[in-house]
N, C-alpha and C positions, 0 to 999 in steps of 0.2 A: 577934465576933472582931475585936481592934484590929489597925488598919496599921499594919505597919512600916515605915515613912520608911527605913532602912537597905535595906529590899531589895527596891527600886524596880527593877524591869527597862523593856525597852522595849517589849514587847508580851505581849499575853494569848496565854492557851491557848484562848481561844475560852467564851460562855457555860455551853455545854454542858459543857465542863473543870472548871466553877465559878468562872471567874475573872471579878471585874470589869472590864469595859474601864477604868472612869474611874481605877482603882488601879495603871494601868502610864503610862507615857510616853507613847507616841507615839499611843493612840488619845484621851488624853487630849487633847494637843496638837491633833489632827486638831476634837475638839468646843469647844474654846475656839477656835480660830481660825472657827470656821463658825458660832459664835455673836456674835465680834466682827465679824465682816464682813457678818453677816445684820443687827448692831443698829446699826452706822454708813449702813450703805446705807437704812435705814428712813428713818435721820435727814434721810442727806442729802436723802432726797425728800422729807420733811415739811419741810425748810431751804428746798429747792429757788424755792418762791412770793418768798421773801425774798431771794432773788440772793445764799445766802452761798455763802458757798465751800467745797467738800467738806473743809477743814482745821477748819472747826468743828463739823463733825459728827462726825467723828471723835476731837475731843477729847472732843465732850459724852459723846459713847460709851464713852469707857475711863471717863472721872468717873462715869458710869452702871453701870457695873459693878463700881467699884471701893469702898470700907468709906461711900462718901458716900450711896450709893444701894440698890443690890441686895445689894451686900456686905455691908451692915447683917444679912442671913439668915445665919444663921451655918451653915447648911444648904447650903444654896451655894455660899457660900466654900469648904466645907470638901470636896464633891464638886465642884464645879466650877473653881476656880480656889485650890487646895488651900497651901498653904505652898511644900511641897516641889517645887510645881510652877511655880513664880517663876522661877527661875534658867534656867530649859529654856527656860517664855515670853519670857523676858527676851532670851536668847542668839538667838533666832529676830526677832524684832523688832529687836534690834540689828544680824542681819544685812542683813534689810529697809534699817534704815538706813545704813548702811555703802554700798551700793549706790546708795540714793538719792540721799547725796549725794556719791558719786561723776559720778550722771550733770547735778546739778547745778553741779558743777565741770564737768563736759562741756561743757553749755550756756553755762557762761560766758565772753563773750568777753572775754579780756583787753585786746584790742587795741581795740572798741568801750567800753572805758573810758577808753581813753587819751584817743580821740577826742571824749569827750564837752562836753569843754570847761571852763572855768572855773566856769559859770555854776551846774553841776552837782554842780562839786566842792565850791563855796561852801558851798550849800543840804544838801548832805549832812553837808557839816563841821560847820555851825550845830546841824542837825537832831541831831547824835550829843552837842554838844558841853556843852550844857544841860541837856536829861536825863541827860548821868553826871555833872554837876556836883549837882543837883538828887538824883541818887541819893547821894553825898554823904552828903547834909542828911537825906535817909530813913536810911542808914542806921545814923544816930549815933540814930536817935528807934526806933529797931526794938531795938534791941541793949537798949532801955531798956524799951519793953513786949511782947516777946516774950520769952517765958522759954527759957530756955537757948543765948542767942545771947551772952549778955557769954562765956563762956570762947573763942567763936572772937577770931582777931587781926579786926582791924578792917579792917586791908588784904583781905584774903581777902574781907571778907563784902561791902566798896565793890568791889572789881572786881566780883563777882556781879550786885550790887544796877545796879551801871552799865551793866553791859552789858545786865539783861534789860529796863533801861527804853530803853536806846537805840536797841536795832535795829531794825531791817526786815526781816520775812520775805522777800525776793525772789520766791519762788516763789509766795507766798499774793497777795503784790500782784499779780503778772501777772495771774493767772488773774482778783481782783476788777477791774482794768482791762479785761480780756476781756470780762467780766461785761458792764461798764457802758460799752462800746465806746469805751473812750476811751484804749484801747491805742496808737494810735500819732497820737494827737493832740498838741497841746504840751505841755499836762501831763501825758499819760502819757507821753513819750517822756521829759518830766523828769523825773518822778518813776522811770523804771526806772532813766536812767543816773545818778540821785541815792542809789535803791536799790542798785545796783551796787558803788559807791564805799564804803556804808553795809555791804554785807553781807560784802564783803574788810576792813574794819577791824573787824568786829565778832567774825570768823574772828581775824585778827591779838589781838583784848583777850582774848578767849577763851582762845587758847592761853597769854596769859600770866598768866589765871586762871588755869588749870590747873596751872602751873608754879609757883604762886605757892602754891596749893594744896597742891601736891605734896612739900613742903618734909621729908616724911618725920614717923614718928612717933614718938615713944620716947626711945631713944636713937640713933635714926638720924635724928632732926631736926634739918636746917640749913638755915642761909640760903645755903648754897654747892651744894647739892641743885635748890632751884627756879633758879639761875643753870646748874649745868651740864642743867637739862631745855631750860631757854631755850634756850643755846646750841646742845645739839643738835639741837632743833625749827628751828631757823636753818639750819645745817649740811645739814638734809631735804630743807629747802624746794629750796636753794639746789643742789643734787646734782637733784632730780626735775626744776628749773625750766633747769638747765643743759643737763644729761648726757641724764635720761630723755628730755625734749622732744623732743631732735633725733632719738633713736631712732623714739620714735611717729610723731614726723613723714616719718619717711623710710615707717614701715605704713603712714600713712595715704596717702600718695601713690603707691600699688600701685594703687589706683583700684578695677575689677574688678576684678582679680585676685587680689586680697585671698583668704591662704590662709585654710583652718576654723583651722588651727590659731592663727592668731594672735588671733583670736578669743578661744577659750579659755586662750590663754597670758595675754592681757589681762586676763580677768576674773580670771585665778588674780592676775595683778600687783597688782589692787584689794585683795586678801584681803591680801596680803606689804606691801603698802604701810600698809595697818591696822595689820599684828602690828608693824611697825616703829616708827610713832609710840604704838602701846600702851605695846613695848618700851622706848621714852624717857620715857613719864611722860606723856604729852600726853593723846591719846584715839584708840584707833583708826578714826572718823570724822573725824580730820585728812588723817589717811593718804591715803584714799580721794578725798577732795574734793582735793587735792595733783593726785594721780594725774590725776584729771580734766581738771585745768586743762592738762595738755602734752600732750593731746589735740586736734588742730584741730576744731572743731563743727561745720564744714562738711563733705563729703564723702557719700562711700559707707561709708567705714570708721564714721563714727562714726554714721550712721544703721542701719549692720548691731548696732551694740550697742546703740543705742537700741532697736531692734525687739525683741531677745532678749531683755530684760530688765526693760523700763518697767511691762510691763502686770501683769508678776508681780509686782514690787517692787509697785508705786505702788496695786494691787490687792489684793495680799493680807498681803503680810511688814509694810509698813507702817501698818496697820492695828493689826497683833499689836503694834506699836513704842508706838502711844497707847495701848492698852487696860494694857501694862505700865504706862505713866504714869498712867492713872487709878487702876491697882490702888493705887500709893503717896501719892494724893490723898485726903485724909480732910479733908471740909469742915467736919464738925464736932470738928476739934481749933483749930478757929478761936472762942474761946469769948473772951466777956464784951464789953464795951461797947469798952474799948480797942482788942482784935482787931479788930473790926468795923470799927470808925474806924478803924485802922490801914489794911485794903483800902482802904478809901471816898478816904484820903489818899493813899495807893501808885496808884489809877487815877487819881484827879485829878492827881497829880505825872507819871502819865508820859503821860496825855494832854497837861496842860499845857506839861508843857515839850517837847513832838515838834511838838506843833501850831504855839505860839507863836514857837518857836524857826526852824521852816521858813519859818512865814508871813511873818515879818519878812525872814529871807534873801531870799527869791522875789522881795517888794516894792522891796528896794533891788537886785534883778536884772530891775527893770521888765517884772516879770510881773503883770497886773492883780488888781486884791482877789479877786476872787470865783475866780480861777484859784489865786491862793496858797491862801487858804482852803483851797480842795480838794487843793491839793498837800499843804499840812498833816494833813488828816485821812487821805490816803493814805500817809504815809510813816510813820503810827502804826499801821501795820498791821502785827501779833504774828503767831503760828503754831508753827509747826514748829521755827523757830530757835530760837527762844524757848524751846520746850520741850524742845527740846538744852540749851538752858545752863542750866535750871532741875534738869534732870536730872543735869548731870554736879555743880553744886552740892549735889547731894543728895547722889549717889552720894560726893562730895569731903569729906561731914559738912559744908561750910558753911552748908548750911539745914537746919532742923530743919521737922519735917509741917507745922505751924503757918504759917511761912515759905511752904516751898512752894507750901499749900494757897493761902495771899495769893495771891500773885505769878503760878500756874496759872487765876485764875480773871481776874487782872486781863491775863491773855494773851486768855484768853474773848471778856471782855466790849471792852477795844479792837478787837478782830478782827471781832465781832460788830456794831459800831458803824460800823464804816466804810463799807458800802454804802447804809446809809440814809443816812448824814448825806453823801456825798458827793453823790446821787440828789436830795437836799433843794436844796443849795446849789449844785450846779453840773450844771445837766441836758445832754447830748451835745446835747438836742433846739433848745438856745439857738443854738448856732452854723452849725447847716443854714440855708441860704438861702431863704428863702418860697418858696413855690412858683412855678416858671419863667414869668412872663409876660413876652413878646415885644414889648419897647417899638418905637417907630415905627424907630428910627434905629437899630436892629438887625435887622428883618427882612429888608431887604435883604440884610444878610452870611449871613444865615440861608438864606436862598432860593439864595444862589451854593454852597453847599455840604450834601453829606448827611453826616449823623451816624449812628451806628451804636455803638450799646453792645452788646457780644461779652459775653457769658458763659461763663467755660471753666470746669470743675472739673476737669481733668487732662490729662497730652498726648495721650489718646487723643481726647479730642472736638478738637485742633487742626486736625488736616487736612479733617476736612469742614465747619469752620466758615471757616477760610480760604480754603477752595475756594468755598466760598457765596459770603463778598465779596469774591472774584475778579470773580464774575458779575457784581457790581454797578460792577464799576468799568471804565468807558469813557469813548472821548475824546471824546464829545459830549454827555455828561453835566456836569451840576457837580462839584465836586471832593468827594471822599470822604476823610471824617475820621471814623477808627475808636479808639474806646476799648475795649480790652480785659480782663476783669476776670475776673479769677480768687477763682473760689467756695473760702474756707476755712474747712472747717467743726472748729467750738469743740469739742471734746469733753472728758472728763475725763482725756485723758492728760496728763503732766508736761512736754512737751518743746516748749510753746507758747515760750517764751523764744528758742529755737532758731531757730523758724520764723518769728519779728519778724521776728526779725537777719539771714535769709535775705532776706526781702523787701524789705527796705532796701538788702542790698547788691544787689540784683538792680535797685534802680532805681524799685521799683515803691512809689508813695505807699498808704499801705490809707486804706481809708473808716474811717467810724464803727466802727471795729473794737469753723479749723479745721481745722479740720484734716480732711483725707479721709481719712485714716489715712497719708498720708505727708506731703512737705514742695512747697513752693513748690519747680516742676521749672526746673532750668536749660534744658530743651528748649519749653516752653513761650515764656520769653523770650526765646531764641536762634531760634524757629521766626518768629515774629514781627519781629523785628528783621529776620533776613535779608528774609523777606516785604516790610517798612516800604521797604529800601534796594531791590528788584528792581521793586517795583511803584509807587513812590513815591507811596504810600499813608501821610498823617499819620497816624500810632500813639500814643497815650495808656494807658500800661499805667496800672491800678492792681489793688487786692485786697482783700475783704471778708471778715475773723476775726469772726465767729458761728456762732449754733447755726441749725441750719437752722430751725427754728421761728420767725424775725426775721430769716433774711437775705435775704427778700424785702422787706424796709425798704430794707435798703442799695439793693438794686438798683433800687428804684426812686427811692430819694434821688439817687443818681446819674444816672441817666434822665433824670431832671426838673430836676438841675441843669446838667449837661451841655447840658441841651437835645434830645435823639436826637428823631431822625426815626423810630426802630426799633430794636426790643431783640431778639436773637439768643441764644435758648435752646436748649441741646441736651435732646431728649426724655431720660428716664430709662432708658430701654431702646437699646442699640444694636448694633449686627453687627461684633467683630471679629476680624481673621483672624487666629490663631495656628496658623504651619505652613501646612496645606495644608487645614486643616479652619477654619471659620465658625464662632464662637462667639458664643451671646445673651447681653450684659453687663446685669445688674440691676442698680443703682445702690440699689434699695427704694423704696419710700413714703417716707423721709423727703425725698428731692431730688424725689420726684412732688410732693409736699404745696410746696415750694418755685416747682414751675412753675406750678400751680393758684393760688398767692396772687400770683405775678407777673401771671398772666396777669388776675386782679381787679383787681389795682390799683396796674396800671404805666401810668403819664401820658403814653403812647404805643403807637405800634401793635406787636404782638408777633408773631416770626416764631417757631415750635418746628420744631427741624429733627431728622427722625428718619433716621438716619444707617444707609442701605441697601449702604455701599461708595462712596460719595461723596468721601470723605477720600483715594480714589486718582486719582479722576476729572481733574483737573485738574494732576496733579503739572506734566507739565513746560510747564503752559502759561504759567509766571510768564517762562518764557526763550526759550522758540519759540509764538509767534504761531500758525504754521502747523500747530501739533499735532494730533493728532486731531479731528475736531470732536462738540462733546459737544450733547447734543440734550435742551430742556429745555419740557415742557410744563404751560401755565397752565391748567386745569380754570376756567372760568367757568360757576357755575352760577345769577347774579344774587344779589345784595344787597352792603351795602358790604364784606362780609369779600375776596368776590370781587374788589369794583371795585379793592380795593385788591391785588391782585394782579395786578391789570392794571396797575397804577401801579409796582410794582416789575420787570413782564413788560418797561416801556421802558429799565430802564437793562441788566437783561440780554439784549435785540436790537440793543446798540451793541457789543459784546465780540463780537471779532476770531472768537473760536472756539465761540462759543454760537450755535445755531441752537434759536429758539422757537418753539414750537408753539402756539396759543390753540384750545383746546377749548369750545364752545358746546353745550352741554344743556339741551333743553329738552321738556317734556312734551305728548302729546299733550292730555291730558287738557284737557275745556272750564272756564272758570270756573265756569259754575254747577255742575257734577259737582263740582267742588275745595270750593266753599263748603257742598255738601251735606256731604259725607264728612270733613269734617275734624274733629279731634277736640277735646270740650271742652276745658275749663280743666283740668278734675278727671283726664281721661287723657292731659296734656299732661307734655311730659318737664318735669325737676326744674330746669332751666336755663330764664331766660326765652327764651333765643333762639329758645327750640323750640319754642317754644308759637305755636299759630297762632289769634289772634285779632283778625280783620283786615274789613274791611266789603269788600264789590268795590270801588267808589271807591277806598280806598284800597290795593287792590291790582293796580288799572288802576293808577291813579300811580307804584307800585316801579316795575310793569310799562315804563311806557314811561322811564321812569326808566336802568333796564337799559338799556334798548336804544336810546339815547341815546347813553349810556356808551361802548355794544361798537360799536356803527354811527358814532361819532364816533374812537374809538381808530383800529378797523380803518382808515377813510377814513386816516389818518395815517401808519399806519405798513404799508400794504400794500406788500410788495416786500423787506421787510425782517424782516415777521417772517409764518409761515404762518397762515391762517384756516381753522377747520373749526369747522362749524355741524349739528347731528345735533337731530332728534326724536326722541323715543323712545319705547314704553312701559314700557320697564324701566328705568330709572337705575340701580339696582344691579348690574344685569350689564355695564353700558357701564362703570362705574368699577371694575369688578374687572377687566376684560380691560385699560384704562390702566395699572391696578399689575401684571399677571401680563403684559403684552405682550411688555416687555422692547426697546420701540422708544425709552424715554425712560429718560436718566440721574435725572433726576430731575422731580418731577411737585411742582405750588406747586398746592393750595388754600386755601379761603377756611374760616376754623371753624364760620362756621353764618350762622345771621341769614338763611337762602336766602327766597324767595319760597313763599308758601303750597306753591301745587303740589310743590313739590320737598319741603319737610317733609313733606307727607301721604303722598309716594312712599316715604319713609324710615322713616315710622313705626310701622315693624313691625322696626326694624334697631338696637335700642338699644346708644346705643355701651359698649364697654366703659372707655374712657378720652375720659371726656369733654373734657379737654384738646385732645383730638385735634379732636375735632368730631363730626357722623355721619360725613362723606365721608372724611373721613383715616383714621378709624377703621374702614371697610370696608377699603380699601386697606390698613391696619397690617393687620388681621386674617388677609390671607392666608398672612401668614406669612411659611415657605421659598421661598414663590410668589412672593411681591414682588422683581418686578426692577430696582425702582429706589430713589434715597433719596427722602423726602417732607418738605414744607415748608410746614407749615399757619400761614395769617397773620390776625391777628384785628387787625380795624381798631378804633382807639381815638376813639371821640368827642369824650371829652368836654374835650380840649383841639387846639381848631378851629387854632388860632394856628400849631402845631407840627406844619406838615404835610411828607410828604417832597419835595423841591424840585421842582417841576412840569419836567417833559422838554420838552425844545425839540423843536419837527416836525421830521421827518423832509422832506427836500426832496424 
């Protein structure tokens, strides 16, 4: 029985009815979108090794399913992505985009272009200025061997051809600077506000492509047609950039209280503001990115529309937006020797002239060779925009498949090239600083003061990491210099641009540049700062944008160039209060797997702090001295993990309102009972620290070692800080009654490394985070039981030089 194309509805009667699903709308729709998103996501994982960017996986995906690839089944095409079903895809992906770059007009700051300087505007003017000259010269040789390009005007087909070798995806570059952490270094901070400059004039050619375009067909063709669309695309601008601006700006400054409905009156504005520049002739993608921009990017307002709308857009609508582009890609209407050669010269021409053309500007802006270079091969970076203006020249009859088909694959293959050859030529890992050795004529400054690198990933870990180096900082110690560093983690949402420009105005420099699923907090920087001024504590903000699977690089690039004495982690798990009820925060495995690779191989010692209600403990001790006094005990159970918690025990027994407690644990048990019973190699835990492989000699030597240590501190500091010394036969019951006592605010052990006897006591107690240790992790494990917060500290060997500054005696 043939379909009728005439009487298309939007849903089935169901199989049992007799109806096909794939022969109505909207089930149909539902199986091309779930096919387009299931075959870009493949991609992007199979992409993922090669650091490209989810914008080329998605293009290969629509060319994958479109007459070049799968489309070739005419079986296929014709149940799955059918004729009649074009204009539905089409309108659904168009809405996608609409949206999209609406919130990329969101993200743009206009006011971070102004500022950007000469040096940016040069390099972008250059960059634009020779690729549409050089587009020119293509397109007087296209018009000559591609067939059916001589009846278009010549004008129509040079703005086209100019604009799609000119620009810069803005959004595709971010995310490859993301990639290759060189987001907010000097050339990536040039190359975006290069891209910036680039991606507002390439919006400004476009639209007079379009009008230029527009000129009417028939007998409604005139050259007084694309002037009145100009003018009143002019007219738009200049009404949304005046009139609407002040409006939005007055919503966005409601703050909270931002009603629902403006919300939604918003997003209906995004639609009105499309049908208005459709209405003129332009595109209704002008409309939207317009709207965008009289939006301020900073706030609550425009992070409540970011939320609502990114993951559905940038997830699923725009997806359906490539897969329509690939449907109209036929790579094999690209035929004979000429064609071929014709791509081959279309990518060499917009390579050459983006690359040579930047490189040169950069150089006479005394940015050094191998930094232009890479500026160059970034600022030839295609995408999205691209395949906006390839589109609307299609959609405009200025390119014909042939055309197209060129020009969409030389968007590919530039966009495709850029993170290897940037990765070749200019590695982020050139300009880290060797690894921190401690020359003669700095250790000295090194020894007057502690360093402390703070790890935050959001404001709730602020107050009990504050509170921690509260404890450290007293007036008879050396002076405390703390860098504080906010974890942002990369992910694949759109609104990385956003989050730069936040960090920057906030002050804070990023590393080797994610997002946690929100933005760099104003409370975090304002919690600090007040902190810096009441405790007059030096402060060093900065911020690392990766993926957590490598931003334990960062933090330990930092560590080690900084120099720290100790790295302050917040555990993954922690307690907080909403209302009157305690709630358990899971952060997951991805931010565990972050403290597991810190705690391997950070160039210092590591404190993990699990936050039991810690973060109130201290509040008003930054302004009254005489506050409550909080009660803080050191668990020594022998080896360095310990000793070095004894080493942190002196600088919190000078603070006013700390009162320390030193716990000594020690087994009854004889050595030679410890050397019989312990366990081989083969039943030894998975970490070496755990393994007990030790001869008595040398564990007579820990031994007196120890007690060297505790019998030399204590002599020191008796009178100022308390001593308790226990035997035991149980160690397990004595550190469960420490966490469930409820006498100490907070309890510091050491992660492991302990002396024979005390592993042999524990090893029937396998931790469940080994992070923690054995001992912390008996403590974590009781749970709702545990009264206090815990602070497990793993001393770092293997850089002697970088120790934390030795305590002056106590008199």
């Amino acid at each position: 029985m043939a379909f009728n194309v005439t009487s298309v509805k939007t849903s089935s009667g169901g199989a049992w009815q007799g109806d096909n699903p794939l022969q109505f709308a909207f089930p149909l729709l539902i199986i091309q979108t779930t096919i387009v998103v299931l075959i870009s996501r493949v991609l992007e994982f199979l992409f993922k090794p090669l650091r490209q960017p989810k914008v080329v996986a998605e293009i290969l995906g629509g060319i994958l399913l479109g007459p070049s690839a799968l489309g070739r089944n005419k079986d296929f095409m014709q149940w799955i992505f059918p004729a009649w079903s074009t204009p539905i895809l089409e309108s659904v992906g168009s809405m996608g985009l609409l949206f999209f770059l609406f919130l990329v007009g969101l993200e743009l700051d206009l006011s971070s272009i102004r500022r950007s300087g000469k040096r940016a505007f040069g390099i972008a003017a250059a960059g634009m200025s020779l690729p549409f000259l050089l587009g020119a010269g293509l397109t007087f040789l296209t018009r000559k061997v591609v067939n059916g390009d001589n009846h278009h005007k010549y004008g129509q087909l040079l703005m086209f051809m100019g604009v799609s070798l000119s620009i810069t995806a803005f959004p595709v570059l971010a995310r490859i600077l993301a990639e290759l952490r060189l987001l907010t270094t000097d050339v990536g901070r040039t190359a975006m506000a290069a891209a910036a400059f680039n991606d507002v004039s390439a919006w400004i050619l476009l639209a007079l492509a379009v009008a230029l375009a527009g000129g009417g067909t028939g007998a409604h063709r005139s050259p007084l047609i694309s002037l009145w669309v100009l003018l009143s695309g002019v007219a738009f601008v200049a009404f949304m950039l005046v009139f609407v601006r002040r409006i939005m700006h007055w919503v966005a400054r409601q703050g909270s209280n931002i009603h629902e409905a403006y919300i939604w009156l918003t997003l209906a504005a995004v639609m009105v503001s499309g049908f208005m520049t459709d209405l003129i002739g332009i595109h209704a993608i002008f409309g939207a990115f317009i709207f965008g921009l009289t939006i301020p990017s900073d706030g609550e307002f425009a992070r409540s529309l970011v939320q609502r709308i990114e993951d559905f857009v940038s997830g699923l609508l725009l997806p359906v937006y490539f897969a329509s582009s690939g449907l109209k890609t036929d790579i094999t209407k690209i035929r004979g020797l000429e064609a071929w050669g014709l791509l081959v010269l279309t990518i060499f021409t917009a390579c050459a002239g983006k690359i040579l053309a930047t490189f040169f500007a950069a150089v006479l802006c005394m940015i050094p060779v191998r930094q232009s270079l890479a500026l160059g091969v970034l600022m030839n970076t295609k995408g999205l925009v691209e395949l906006i203006v390839l589109n609307i020249g299609k959609e405009k009859k200025v390119l014909d498949d042939e055309m197209f088909a060129i020009l969409v694959l030389m968007a590919l293959f530039t966009t495709f090239m850029t993170t290897p050859i940037v990765m070749f030529i200019y590695r982020p890992a050139r300009e880290l600083s060797p690894p921190a050795r401690l020359e003669t004529s700095s250790t000295s400054k090194l020894e007057e003061e502690l360093r402390i690198l703070m790890c935050i990933r959001g404001p709730g870990d602020s107050p009990s990491l504050i509170n921690l180096v509260e404890l450290c900082r007293s007036t008879k110690q050396p002076v405390l210099k703390l860098y504080v560093m906010q974890l942002l983690e990369l992910t694949d949402r759109s609104s990385l641009i956003r989050m730069v420009q936040r960090v920057r105005r906030n002050g804070l420099s990023c590393v080797r540049c994610s997002r946690q699923g929100g933005e760099l907090s104003n409370q975090i920087v304002a919690a600090f700062k007040v902190y810096g001024q009441l405790s007059k504590v030096t402060i060093r903000p900065t911020a690392s944008i990766s993926s957590l699977s490598t931003m334990h690089e960062d933090i330990c690039h930092v560590a080690e160039k900084k120099r720290a004495a100790m790295l302050l982690l917040p555990f993954h798990k922690a307690w907080r209060r909403e209302g009157n009820e305690e709630i358990l925060m899971n952060l997951g495995t991805g931010w565990r797997g972050v403290n597991q690779m810190v705690l391997t191989n950070a160039p210092c010692s590591v404190a993990l702090v699990v936050d039991g209600g810690f973060g109130v403990a201290l509040e008003h001790s930054l302004i009254d001295d005489n506050a409550l006094i909080k009660k803080v005990c050191i668990l020594f159970l022998g080896g360095p993990d310990s000793q070095k918690a004894l080493e942190l025990g002196c600088r919190m027994a000078g603070h006013p309102v700390m009162r320390v407690t030193v716990v000594r644990l020690t087994m009854f048990k004889d050595l030679e009972d410890m050397i019989e019973t312990r366990p081989s190699s083969s039943q030894a835990f998975n970490s070496k620290d755990h393994q007990i492989s030790i001869t008595p000699n040398e564990y007579s030597r820990e031994q007196e070692l120890d007690d060297s240590i505790f019998i030399d501190f204590r002599r020191k500091w008796t009178g100022e800080i308390e001593f308790v010394e226990k035997e035991t036969h149980n160690l397990i019951n004595e550190v469960k009654a420490i966490g469930q006592g409820g006498e100490f605010e907070l309890v510091i052990v050491g992660q492991g490394r302990f002396p024979p006897a005390v592993l042999a006591e524990l090893e029937d107690s396998r931790p469940e985070f080994d992070e923690l240790g054995h001992v912390g992790d008996l403590i974590y494990s009781l749970g709702e039981a545990v009264k206090c917060s815990l602070l497990v500290i793993k001393q770092n060997d293997s850089v002697k030089d970088n120790k934390m500054p030795k305590p002056e005696m106590a008199n």
